[in-house]
PADRENMAR-367308 format. One record per residue (C-alpha): residue number from 1; x, y, z; residue in one letter. Coordinates in Angstrom, 1 decimal. Last residue first. Example, Ala and Ser with C-alpha at 12.3 -4.5 7.8 and 13.67 -1.06 7.14 Angstrom:
<recs>
(2; (13.7; -1.1; 7.1); S)
(1; (12.3; -4.5; 7.8); A)
</recs>
This chain:
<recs>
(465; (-1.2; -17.9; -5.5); X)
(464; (2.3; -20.2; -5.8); X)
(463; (1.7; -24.2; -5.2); X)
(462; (3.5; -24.9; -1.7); X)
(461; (6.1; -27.5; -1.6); X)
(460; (7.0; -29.8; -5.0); X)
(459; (5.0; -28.6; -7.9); X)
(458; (2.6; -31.0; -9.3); X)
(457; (2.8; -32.4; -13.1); X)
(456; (0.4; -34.8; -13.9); X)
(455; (2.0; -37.5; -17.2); X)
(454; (-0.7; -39.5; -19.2); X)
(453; (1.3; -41.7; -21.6); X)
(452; (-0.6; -43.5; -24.3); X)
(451; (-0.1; -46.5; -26.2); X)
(450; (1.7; -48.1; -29.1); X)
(449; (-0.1; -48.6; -31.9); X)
(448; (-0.6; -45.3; -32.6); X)
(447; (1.7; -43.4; -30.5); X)
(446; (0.8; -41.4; -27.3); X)
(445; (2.4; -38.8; -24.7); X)
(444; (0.2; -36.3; -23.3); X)
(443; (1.4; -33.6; -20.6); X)
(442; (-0.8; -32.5; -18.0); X)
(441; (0.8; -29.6; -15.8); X)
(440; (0.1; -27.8; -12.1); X)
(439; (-0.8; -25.1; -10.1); X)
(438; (-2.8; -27.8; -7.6); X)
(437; (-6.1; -25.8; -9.0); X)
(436; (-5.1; -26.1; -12.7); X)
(435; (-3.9; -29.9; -12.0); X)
(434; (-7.9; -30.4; -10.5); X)
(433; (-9.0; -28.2; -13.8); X)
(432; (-6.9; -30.5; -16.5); X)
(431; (-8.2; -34.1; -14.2); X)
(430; (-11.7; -33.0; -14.2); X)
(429; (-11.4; -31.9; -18.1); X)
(428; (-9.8; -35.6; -18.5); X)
(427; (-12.4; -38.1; -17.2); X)
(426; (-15.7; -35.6; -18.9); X)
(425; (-16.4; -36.9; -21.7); X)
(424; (-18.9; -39.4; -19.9); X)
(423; (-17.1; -42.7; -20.7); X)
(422; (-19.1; -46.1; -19.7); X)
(421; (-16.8; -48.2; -22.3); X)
(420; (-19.9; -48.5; -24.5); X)
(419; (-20.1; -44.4; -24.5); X)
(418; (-16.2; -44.1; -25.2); X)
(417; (-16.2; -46.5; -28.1); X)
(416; (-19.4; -45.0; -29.8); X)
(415; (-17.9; -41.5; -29.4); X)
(414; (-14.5; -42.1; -30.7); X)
(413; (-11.6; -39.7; -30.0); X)
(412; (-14.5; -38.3; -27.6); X)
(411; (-14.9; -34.8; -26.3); X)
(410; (-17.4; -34.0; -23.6); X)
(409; (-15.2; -31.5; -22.2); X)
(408; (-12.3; -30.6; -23.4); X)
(407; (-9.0; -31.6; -22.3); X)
(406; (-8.4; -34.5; -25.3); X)
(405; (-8.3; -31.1; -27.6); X)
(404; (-5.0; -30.5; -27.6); X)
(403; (-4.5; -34.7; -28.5); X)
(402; (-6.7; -35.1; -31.4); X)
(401; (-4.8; -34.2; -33.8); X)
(400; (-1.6; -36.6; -32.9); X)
(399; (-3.8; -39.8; -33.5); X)
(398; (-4.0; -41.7; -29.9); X)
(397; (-2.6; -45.0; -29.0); X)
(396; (-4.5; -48.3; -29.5); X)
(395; (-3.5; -49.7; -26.4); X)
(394; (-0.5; -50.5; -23.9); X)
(393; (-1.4; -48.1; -21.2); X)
(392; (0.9; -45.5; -19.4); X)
(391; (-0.1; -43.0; -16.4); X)
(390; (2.6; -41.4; -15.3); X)
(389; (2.9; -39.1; -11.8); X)
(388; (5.4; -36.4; -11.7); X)
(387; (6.5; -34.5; -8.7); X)
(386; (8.1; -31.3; -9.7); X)
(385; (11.0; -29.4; -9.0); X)
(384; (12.6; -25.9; -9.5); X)
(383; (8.9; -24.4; -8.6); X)
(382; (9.4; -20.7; -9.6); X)
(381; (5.8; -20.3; -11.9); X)
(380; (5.2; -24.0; -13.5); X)
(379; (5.4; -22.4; -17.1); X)
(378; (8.5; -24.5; -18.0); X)
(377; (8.7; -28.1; -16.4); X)
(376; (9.5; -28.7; -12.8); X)
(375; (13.0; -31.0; -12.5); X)
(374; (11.6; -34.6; -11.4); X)
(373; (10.8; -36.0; -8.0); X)
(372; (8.9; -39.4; -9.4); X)
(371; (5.5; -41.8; -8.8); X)
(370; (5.0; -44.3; -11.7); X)
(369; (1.9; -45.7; -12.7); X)
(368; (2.2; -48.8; -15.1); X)
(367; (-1.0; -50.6; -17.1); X)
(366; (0.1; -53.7; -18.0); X)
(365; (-1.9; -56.1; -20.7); X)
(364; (-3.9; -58.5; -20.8); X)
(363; (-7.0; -56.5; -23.1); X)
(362; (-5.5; -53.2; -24.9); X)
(361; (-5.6; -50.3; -23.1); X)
(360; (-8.7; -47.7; -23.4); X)
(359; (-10.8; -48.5; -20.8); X)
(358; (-8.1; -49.2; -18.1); X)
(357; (-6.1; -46.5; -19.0); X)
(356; (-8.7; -44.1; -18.7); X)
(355; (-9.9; -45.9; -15.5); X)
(354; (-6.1; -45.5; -14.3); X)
(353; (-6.2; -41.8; -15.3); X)
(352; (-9.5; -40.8; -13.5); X)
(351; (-8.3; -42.6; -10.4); X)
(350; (-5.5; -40.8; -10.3); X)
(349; (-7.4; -37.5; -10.9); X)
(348; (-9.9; -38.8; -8.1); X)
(347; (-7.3; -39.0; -5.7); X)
(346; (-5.9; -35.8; -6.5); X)
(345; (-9.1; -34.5; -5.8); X)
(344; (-9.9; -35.9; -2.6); X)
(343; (-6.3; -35.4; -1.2); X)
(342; (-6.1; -31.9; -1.7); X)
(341; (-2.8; -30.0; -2.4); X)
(340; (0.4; -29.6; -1.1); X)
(339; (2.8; -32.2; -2.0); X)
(338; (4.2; -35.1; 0.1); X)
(337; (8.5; -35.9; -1.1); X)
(336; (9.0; -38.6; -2.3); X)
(335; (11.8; -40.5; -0.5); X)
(334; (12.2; -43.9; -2.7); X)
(333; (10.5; -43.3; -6.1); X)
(332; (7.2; -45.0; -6.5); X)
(331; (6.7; -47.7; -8.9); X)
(330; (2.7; -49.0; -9.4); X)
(329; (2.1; -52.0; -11.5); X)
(328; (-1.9; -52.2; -12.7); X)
(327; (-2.7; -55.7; -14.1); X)
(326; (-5.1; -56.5; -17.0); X)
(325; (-7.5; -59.2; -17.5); X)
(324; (-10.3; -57.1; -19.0); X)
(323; (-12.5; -58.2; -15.5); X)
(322; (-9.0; -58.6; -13.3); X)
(321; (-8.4; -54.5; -13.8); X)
(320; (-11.8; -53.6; -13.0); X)
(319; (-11.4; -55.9; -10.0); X)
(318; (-8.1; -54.0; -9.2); X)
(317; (-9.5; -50.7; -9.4); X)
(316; (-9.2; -49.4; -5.6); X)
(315; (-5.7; -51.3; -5.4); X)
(314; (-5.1; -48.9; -8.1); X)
(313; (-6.4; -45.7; -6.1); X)
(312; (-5.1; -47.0; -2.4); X)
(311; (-2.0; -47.3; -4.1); X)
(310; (-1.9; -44.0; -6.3); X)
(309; (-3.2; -42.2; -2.7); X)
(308; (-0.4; -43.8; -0.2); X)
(307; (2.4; -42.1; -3.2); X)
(306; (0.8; -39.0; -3.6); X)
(305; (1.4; -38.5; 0.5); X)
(304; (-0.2; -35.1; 0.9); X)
(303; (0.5; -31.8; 3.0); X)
(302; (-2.5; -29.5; 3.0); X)
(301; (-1.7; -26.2; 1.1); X)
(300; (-5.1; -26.0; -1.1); X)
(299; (-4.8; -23.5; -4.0); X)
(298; (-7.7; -20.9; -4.7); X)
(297; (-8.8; -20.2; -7.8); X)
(296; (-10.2; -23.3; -8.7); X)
(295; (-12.4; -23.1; -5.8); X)
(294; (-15.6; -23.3; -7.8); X)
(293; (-14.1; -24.9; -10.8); X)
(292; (-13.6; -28.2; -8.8); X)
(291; (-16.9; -28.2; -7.1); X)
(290; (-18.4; -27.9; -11.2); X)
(289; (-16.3; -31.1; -12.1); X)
(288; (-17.3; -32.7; -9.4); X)
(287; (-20.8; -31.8; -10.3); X)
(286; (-20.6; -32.7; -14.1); X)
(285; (-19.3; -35.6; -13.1); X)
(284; (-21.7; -37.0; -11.1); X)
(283; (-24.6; -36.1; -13.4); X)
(282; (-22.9; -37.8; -15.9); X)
(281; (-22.4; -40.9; -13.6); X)
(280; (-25.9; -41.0; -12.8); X)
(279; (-26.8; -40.6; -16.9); X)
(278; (-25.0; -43.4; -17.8); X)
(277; (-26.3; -45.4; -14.7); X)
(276; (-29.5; -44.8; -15.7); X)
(275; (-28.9; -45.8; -19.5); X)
(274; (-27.4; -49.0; -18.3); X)
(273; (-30.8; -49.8; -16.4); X)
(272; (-32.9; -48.7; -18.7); X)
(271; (-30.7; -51.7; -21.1); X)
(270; (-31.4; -53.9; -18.3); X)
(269; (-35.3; -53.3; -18.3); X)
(268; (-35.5; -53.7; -21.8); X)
(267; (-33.6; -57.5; -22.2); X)
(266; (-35.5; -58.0; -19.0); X)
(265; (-38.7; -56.7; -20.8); X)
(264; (-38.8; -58.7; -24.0); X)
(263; (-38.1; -61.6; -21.7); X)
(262; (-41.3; -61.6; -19.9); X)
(261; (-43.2; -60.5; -22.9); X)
(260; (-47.0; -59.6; -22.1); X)
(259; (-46.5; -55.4; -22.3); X)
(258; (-43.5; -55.9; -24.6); X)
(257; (-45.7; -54.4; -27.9); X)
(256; (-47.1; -51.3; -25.5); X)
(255; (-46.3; -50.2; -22.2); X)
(254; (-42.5; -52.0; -22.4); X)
(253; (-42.3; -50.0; -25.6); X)
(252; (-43.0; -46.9; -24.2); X)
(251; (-40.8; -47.5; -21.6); X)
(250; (-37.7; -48.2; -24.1); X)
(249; (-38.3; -45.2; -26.0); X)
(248; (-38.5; -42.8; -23.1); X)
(247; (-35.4; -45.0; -21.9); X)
(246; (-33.4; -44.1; -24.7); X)
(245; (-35.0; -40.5; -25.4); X)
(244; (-33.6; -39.5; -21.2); X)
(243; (-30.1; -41.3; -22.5); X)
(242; (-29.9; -39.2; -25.7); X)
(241; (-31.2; -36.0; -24.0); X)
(240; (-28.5; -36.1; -21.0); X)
(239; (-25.6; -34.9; -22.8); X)
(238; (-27.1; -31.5; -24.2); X)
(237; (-29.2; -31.1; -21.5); X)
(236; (-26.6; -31.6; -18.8); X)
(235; (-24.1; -29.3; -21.0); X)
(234; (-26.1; -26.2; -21.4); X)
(233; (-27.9; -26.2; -17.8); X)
(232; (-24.4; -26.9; -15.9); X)
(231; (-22.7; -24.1; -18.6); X)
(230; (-25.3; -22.0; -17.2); X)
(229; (-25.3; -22.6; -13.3); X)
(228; (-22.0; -22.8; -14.0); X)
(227; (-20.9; -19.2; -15.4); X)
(226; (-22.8; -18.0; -12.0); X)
(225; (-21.1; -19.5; -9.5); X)
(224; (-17.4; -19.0; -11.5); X)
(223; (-18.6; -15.2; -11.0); X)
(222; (-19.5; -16.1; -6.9); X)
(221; (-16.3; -17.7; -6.5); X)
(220; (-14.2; -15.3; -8.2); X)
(219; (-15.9; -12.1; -6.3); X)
(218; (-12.3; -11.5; -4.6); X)
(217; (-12.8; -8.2; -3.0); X)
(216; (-9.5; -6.0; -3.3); X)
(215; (-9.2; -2.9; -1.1); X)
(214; (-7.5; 0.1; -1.9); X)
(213; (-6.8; 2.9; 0.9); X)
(212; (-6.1; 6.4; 0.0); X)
(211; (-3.7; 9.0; 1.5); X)
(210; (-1.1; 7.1; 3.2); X)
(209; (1.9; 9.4; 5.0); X)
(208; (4.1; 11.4; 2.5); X)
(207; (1.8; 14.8; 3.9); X)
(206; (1.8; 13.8; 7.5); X)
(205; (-1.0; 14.7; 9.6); X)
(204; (-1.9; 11.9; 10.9); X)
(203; (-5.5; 11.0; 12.0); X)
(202; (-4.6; 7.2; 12.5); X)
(201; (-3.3; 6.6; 8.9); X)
(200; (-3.9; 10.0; 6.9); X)
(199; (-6.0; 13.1; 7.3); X)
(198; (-8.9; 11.9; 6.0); X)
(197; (-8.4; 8.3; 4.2); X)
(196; (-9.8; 8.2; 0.7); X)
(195; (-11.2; 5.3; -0.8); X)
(194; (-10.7; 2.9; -3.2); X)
(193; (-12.9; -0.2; -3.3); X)
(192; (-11.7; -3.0; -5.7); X)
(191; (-14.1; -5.8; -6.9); X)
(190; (-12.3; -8.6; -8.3); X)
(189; (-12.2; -11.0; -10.2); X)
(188; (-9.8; -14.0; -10.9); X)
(187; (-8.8; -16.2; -13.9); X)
(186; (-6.1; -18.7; -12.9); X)
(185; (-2.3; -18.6; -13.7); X)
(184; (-3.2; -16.1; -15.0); X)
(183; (-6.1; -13.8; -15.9); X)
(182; (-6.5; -11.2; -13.2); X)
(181; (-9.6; -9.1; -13.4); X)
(180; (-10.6; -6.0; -11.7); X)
(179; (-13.7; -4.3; -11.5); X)
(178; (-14.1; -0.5; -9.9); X)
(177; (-15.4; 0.8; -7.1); X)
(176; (-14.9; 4.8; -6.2); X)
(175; (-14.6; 7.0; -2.9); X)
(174; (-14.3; 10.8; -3.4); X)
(173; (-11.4; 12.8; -2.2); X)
(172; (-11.2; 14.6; -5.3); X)
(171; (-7.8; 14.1; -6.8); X)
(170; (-6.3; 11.3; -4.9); X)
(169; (-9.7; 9.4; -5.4); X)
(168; (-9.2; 10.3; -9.2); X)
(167; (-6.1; 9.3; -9.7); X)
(166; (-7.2; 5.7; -8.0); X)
(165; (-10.0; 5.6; -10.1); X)
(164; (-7.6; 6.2; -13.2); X)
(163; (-5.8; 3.4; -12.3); X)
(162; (-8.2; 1.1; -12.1); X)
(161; (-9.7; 1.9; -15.3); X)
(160; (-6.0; 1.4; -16.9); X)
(159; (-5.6; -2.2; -14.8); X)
(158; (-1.6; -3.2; -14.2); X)
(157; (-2.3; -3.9; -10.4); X)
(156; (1.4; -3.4; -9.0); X)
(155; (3.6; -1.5; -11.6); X)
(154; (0.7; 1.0; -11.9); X)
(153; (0.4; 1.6; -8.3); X)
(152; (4.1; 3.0; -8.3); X)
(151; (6.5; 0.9; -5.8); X)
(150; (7.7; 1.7; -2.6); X)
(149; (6.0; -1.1; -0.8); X)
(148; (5.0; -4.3; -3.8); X)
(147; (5.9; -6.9; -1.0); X)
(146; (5.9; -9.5; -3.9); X)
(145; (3.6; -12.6; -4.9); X)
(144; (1.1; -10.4; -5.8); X)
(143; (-1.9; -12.3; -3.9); X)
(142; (0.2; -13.5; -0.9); X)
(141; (1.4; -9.5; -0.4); X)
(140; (-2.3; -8.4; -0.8); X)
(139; (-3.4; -11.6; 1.8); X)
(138; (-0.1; -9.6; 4.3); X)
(137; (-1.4; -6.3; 4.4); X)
(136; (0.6; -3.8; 1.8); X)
(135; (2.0; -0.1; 3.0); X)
(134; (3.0; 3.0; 1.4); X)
(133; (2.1; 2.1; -2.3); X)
(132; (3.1; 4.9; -4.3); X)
(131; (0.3; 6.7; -5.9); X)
(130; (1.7; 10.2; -5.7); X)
(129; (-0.3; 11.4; -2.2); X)
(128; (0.5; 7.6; -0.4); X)
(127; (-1.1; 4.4; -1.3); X)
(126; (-2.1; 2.1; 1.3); X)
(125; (-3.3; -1.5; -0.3); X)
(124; (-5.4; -3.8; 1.1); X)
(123; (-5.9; -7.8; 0.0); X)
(122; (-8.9; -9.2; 2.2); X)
(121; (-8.7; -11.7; 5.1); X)
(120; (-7.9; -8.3; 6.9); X)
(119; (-5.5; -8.8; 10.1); X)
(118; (-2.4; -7.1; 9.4); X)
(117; (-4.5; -3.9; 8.6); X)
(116; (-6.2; -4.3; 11.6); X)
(115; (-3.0; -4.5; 13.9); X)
(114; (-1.3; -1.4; 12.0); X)
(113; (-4.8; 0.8; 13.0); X)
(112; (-4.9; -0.5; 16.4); X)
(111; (-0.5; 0.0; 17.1); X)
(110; (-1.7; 3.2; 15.7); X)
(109; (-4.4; 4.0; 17.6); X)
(108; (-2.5; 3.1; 20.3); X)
(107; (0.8; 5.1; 19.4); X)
(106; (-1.8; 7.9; 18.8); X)
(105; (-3.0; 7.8; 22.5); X)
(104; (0.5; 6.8; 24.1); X)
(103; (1.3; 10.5; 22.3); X)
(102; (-1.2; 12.5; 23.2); X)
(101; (-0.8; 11.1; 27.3); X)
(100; (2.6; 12.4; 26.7); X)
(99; (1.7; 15.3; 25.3); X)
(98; (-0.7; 16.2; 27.8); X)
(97; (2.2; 15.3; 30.6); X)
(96; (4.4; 17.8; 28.9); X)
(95; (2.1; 20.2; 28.5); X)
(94; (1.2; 20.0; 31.8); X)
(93; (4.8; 20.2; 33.4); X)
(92; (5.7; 23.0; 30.8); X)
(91; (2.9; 25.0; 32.8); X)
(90; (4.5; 24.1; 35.9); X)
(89; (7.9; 25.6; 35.4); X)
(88; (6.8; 28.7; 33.8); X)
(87; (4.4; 28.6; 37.2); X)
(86; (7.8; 28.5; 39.0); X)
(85; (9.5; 30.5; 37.1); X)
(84; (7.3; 33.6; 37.8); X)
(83; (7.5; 32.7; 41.3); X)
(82; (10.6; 32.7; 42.2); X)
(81; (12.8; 29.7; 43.7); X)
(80; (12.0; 27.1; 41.2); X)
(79; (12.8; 23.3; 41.9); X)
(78; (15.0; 21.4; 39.7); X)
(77; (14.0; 20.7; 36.3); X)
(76; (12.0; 17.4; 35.4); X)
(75; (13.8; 14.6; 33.6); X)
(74; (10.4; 12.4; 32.1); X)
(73; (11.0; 12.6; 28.4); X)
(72; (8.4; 14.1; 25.6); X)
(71; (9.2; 17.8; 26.3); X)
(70; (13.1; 17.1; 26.3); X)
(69; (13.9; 21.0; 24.6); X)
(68; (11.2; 22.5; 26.5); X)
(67; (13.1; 20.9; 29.3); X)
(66; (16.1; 22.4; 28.9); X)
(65; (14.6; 25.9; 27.9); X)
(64; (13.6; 25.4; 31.3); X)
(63; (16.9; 24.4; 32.6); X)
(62; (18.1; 27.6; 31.0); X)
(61; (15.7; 29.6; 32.8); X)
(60; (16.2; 28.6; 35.9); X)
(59; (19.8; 29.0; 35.6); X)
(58; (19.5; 32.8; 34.3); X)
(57; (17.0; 33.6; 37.4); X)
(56; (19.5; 32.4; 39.9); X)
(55; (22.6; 33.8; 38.4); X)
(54; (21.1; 37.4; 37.6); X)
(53; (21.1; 38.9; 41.6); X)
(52; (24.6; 37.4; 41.9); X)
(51; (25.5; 38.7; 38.7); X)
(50; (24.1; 42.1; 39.3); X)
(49; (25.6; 42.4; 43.0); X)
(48; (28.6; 41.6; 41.6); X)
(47; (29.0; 44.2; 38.9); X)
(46; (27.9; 47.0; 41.3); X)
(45; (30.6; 45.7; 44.0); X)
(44; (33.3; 46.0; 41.0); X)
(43; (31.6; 49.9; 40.2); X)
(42; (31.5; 51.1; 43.7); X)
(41; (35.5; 49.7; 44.0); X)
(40; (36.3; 51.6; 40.9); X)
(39; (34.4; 54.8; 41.8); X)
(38; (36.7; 54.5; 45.2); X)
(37; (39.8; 53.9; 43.5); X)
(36; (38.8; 56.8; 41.0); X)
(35; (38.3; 59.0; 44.6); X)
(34; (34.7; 61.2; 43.9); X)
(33; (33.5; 64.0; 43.1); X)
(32; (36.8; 64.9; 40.7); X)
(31; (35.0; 65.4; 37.3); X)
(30; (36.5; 62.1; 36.2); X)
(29; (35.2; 60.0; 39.3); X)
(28; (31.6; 61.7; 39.0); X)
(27; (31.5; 60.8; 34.9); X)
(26; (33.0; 56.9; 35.8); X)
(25; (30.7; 56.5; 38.6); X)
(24; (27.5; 57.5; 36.3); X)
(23; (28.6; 55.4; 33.4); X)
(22; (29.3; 51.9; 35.4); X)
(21; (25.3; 52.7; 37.2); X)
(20; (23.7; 53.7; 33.2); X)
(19; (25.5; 50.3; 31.9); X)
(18; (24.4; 48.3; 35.4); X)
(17; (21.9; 46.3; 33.4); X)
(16; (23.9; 45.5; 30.2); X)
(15; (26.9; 44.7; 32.3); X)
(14; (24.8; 42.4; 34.1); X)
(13; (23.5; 40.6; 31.2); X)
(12; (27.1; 40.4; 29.5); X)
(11; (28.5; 39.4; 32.6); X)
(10; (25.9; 36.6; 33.0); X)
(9; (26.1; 35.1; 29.7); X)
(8; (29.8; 35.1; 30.1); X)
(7; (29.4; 32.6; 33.0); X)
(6; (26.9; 30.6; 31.5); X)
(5; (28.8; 30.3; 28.4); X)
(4; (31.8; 28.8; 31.2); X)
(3; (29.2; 26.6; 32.9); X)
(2; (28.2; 25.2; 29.9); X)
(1; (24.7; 25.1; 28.1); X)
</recs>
């Protein structure tokens, strides 16, 4: 408030208050009781008594409407001469200092409530009266690939059943679980929790503040748990009952007509042996290959040197090499870049493809691995470059038929070939899930006659969730 609207203010007020005074001067000066100069001067001295009497009150006042107007700063008003505007004054003093204390007590819960949400390992979602989502923690963020904020619910987690849960939480106010399943690049499940929030993030108020709360549980591990605890049954019976008959067979025999043969039973005792070792390295497999699956879903960031892991892999396999009189040559492109991934596993899909190449490659020849920063192929999510490791032998090649289904496990271009060469069926279903982990491609090359080309495809910096 100015001065000047101060001013008139106060000679409205007092004119207002010395009306019947003003009125009574004027009648006694027009029906001759008094002088008009006289009434005149009565009636000046009236008008500034009022506004003297008026200013102080008036100025308090204003400053506490001041005040009430700054209720969450710290200017106080100057002190209060009368009473009344003095407790005014000190009332607004203690609402003032309770709503400050209010106020650093919900910017703390806050602060809590913002630092929690930050924290969760787990993918959250707020969503806001309409099914907007109001705020998304950072694992939910990694999971969509996007800071979905803003955006409807159904444009984030395209599930109908989840959807309708969360319509329903808004609704009623009760909380629901619901599955959820996400099927590429990698299957995924999850168990979602929505729940209402009373009142709103940090007991708020605020209509267009969050109204529900979804929370994603990933339950991949414990599904892909329980899918190989059956497909480990299925396939380690199914692949381990021709070795387990073999040296059934063979023990029997060494009980009975081999019982007093000493060379009967080393010709027996080193085909157990082979057997053994056929079913030890099926057994391995099927393991790594069931580790693999377990965190499939989840892709390792680690920095790794591909180029220090082909090398130590083909120096690794040099005797195996020297026994079919065969050499490995390994070419790595000067400065390739390290990839994110995990160094066991991609060492044991080089090592898969070399002993592939090794088996199946004609006898003195080359086998080459090659290490090169390529342009990513199509389907590798927004990777613009990849870094591609070859695998070529100089064999019998591969008939175009059977290459899709080279991936699966257990199968065998040649079954009798594979099993004398030590094959398990699995070499290649390791190498397609550790690729599938790392976000990345397998691409087969072969010609019969010719040979085959094994190319892995890994993206270049951090594979996408």
């Amino acid at each position: 408030m100015s001065r000047a609207v101060s001013l008139v203010r106060l000679c409205v007020a007092a004119l207002a208050l010395g009306a019947g005074g003003l009125l009574a001067l004027a009648v006694l000066a027009a029906a001759g009781a008094m002088p008009w100069k006289a009434a005149i001067l009565a009636a000046a001295a009236l008008a500034i008594g009022l506004v003297w009497r008026l200013w102080r009150p008036m100025t308090e006042a204003a400053a506490l409407a001041a005040m009430a107007d700054r209720i969450g700063e710290t200017e106080t008003p100057a002190a209060a001469r009368t009473p009344e505007i003095a407790e005014i004054a000190a009332g607004l003093a203690r609402a003032r200092a309770s709503f400050r204390l209010r106020s650093g007590e919900l910017a703390r819960r806050a602060a809590a409530a913002e630092g929690i949400l930050e924290a969760l390992p787990d993918p959250v979602l707020l969503l806001d009266r309409d099914r907007r989502v109001a705020r998304a923690n950072p694992a939910a963020r990694a999971l969509l690939g996007v800071d979905p904020t803003g955006n409807d619910l159904a444009g984030v987690l395209r599930a109908p059943p989840l959807l309708a849960a969360a319509d329903a939480v808004l609704a009623d106010g009760t909380a629901r679980e619901v599955p959820y399943r996400v099927e590429v690049p990698i299957e995924r499940h999850f168990g979602v929790l929505i729940a209402p929030i009373a009142g709103g993030l940090s007991g708020s108020r605020d209509e267009k503040g969050p109204r529900a709360v979804v929370r994603l549980v990933d339950l991949t591990a414990v599904k892909r748990a329980e899918e190989m605890r059956a497909d480990f049954a299925a396939n380690a019976s199914h692949e381990l009952k021709t070795p387990l008959s073999a040296l059934i067979g063979f023990i029997e025999t060494l009980r009975g007509p081999a019982r007093g043969d000493p060379q009967a039973q080393e010709r027996f005792l080193g085909l157990m042996a082979a057997q053994a070792e056929r079913m030890a390295r099926l057994v391995n497999d099927l393991l790594a290959l069931s580790s693999i699956e377990l965190v499939e879903h989840a892709p390792p960031t680690a920095p790794v040197a591909l180029s220090a892991i082909a090398r130590a892999a083909a120096q690794a396999l040099e005797i195996r090499a020297h026994e079919r009189r065969m050499t490995i040559d390994v070419t790595v492109d000067d400065g390739l870049p390290p990839v994110s991934g995990d160094a066991d596993q991609l060492a044991q899909l080089v090592q898969n493809l070399l002993d592939n190449a090794l088996k199946y490659g004609a006898e003195g020849t080359t086998v080459t691995l090659r290490l090169a920063l390529v342009p990513a192929p199509a389907g590798m999510g927004s990777a613009a470059k990849a870094v591609a490791l070859s695998v070529a032998d100089r064999g019998d090649g591969i008939p175009e038929e059977h290459i899709p289904r080279l991936t699966e496990r257990f199968y065998r271009v040649d079954s009798a070939r594979s099993r004398a060469a030590g094959g398990t069926g699995l070499g290649l279903a390791i190498v397609k899930h550790i690729l599938s982990r790392h976000r990345g491609q397998l691409k087969i090359e072969s010609a019969v006659g010719v040979g085959s080309t094994f190319t892995a495809y890994l993206p270049f910096g951090r594979p996408e969730a």
